[in-house]
N, C-alpha and C positions, 0 to 999 in steps of 0.2 A: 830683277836680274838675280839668277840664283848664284848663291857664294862659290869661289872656289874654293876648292882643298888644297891644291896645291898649286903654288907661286910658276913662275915660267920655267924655274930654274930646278925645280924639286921635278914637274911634271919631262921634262928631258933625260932628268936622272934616273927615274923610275922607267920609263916607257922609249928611252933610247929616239926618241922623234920629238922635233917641234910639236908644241900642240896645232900649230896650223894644220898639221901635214898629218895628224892623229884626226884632227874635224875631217878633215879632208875626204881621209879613207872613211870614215864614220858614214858623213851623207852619203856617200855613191855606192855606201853598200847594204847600208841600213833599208834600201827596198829589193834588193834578191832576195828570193823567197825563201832561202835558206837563213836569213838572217831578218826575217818578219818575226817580230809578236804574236803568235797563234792562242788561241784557248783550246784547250785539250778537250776530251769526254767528258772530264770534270768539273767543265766550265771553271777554268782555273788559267791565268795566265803561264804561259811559258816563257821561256827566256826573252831577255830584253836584248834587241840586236845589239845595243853596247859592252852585256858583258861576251858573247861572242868575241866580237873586236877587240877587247880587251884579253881575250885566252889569247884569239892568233897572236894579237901583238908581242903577246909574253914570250911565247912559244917561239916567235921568231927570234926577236932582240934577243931573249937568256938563253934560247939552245935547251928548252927543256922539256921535258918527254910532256904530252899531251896529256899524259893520266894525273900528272903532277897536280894541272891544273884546276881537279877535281878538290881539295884542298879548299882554295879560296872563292871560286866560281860555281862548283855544285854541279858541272856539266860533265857528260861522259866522253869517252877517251874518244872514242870514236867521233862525236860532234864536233868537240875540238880541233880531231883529226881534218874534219872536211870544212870545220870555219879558216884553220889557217892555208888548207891548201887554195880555198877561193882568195882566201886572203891574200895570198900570195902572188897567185894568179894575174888577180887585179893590177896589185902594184907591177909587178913584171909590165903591163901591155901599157901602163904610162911613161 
């Protein structure tokens, strides 16, 4: 079992959701193909559908601009742009 970083209580403080309800969104979106694991030209991986999930979520919960999240994630404004709009999306039709 691999360790957590953060306790129940830090993980709601950070990311504004249950971890249930952060898994949750995680599997049922971790296979759109917007949010797959690809290898590029350069035979190199590209983003891992969790840190995706992890911009929307920011994006949503802190109200903060999508380019912010180039900072800790490495992803462009634009990708961010259209992980949280699916993200969003998603939640909405539950």
């Amino acid at each position: 079992m691999e360790a957590r970083i953060y306790d129940e209580s830090d993980f709601e403080t950070r990311f504004r959701e249950p971890r249930s309800v952060f898994r949750r969104v995680y599997l049922s979106l971790k296979d759109v193909p917007l949010f797959q694991q690809r290898v590029c030209g350069t035979e190199r991986l590209q983003t891992h559908p969790l840190q995706l999930i992890v911009a929307a979520i920011r994006v949503l919960a802190y109200g903060e601009a999508a380019d912010r999240t180039d900072e800790y994630v490495r992803l462009s404004c634009s990708t961010v742009a259209q992980a949280t709009k699916m993200t969003l999306e998603f939640i909405s039709r539950r």
